[in-house]
N, C-alpha and C positions, 0 to 999 in steps of 0.2 A: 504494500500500500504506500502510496506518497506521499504519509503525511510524519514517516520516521524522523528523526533526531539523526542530521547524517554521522554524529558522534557515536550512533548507539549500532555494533555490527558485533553477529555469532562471530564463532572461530572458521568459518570459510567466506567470510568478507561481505553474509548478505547479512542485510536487517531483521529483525528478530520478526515473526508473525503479530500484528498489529490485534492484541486480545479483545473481545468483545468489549468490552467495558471501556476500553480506551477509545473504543471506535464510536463508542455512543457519546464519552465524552466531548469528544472533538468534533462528535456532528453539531452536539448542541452551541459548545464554541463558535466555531461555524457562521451560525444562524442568526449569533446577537447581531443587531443591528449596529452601524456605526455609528458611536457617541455616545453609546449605552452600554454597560455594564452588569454581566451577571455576579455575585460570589461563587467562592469554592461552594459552598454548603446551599446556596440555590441550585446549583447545577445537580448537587445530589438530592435534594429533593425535588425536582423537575423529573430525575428519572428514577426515584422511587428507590434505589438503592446507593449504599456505599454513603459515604459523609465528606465534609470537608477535606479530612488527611486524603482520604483517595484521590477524589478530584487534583486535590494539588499535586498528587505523586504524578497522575498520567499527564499533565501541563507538562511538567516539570524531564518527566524522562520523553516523550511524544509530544508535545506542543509547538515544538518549533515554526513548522506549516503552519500552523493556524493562527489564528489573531488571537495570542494567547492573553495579549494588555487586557480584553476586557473581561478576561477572566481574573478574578482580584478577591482579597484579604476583605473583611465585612468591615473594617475602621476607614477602612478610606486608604490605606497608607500604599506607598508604589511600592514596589516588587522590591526588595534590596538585592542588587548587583543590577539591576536590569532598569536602575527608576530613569535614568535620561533618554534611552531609546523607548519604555514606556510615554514619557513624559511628548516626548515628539509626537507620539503615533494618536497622546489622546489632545493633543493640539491640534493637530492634521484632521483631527474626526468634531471634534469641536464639543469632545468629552465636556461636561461639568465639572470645574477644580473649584477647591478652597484656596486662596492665595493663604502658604504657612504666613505667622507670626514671624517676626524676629528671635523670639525665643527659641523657635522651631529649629532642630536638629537639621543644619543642612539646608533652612530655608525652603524646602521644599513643597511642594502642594501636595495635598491630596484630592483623591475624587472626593467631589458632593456628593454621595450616597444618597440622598433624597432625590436631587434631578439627573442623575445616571442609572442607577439600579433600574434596569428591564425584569417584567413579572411573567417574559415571553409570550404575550398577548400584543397587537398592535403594532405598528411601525417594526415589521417583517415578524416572519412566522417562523416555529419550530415545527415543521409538519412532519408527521408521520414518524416523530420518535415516539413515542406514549409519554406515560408519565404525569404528571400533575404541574401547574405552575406554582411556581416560587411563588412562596407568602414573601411579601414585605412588611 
């Protein structure tokens, strides 16, 4: 499948079989609309199984392909290692940020969680994965 981590390869140089769970993961990824934002822990409750830790495992080892930015932390907070190339992508999409504080670590922003969080209803669809919508 095309959507491996070209970092991640068995011991004869292909990529590992892309496990169901991952695949649902990534579809739902996928599907968020730009400038909108799912959590870890919506994404597992949209599909009815697994929790936060999971969802961030499959991001994390399989999300490279996909627009993993707006798969995101429930505080708001950017990705650590990854918050400037996030940072661009939810500028480019015209994501909802908080401007940090000066006290704020880094000065950095976070998302608005109020006008970013997608409940996968409206302005584009999750079709034909099952599952239920993210409470907000």
């Amino acid at each position: 499948m095309g959507r491996m981590s070209e970092q991640r390869r068995d011991r004869a140089g292909e990529p590992p079989e892309l496990p169901e769970y991952a695949e649902r993961v990534l579809d739902v990824a996928e599907h968020i609309p730009p400038g909108r934002v799912m959590t870890y822990g919506d994404v597992a409750e949209w599909l009815g199984e697994g929790g936060p830790r999971q969802v961030g495992r499959v991001m994390a080892l399989y999300g490279a392909a996909a627009p993993w930015w707006r798969v995101v932390r429930s505080d708001g907070a950017l990705l650590p290692g990854h918050e400037l190339r996030a940072l661009g992508h939810y500028r480019d999409e015209a994501t909802p940020l908080r401007e940090a504080g000066r006290s704020a670590e880094g000065h950095l922003p976070r998302l608005d969680m109020k006008r970013a969080r997608w409940d996968g209803h409206g302005g584009g669809t999750v079709g034909g994965l099952g599952g239920e919508a993210a409470h907000t």
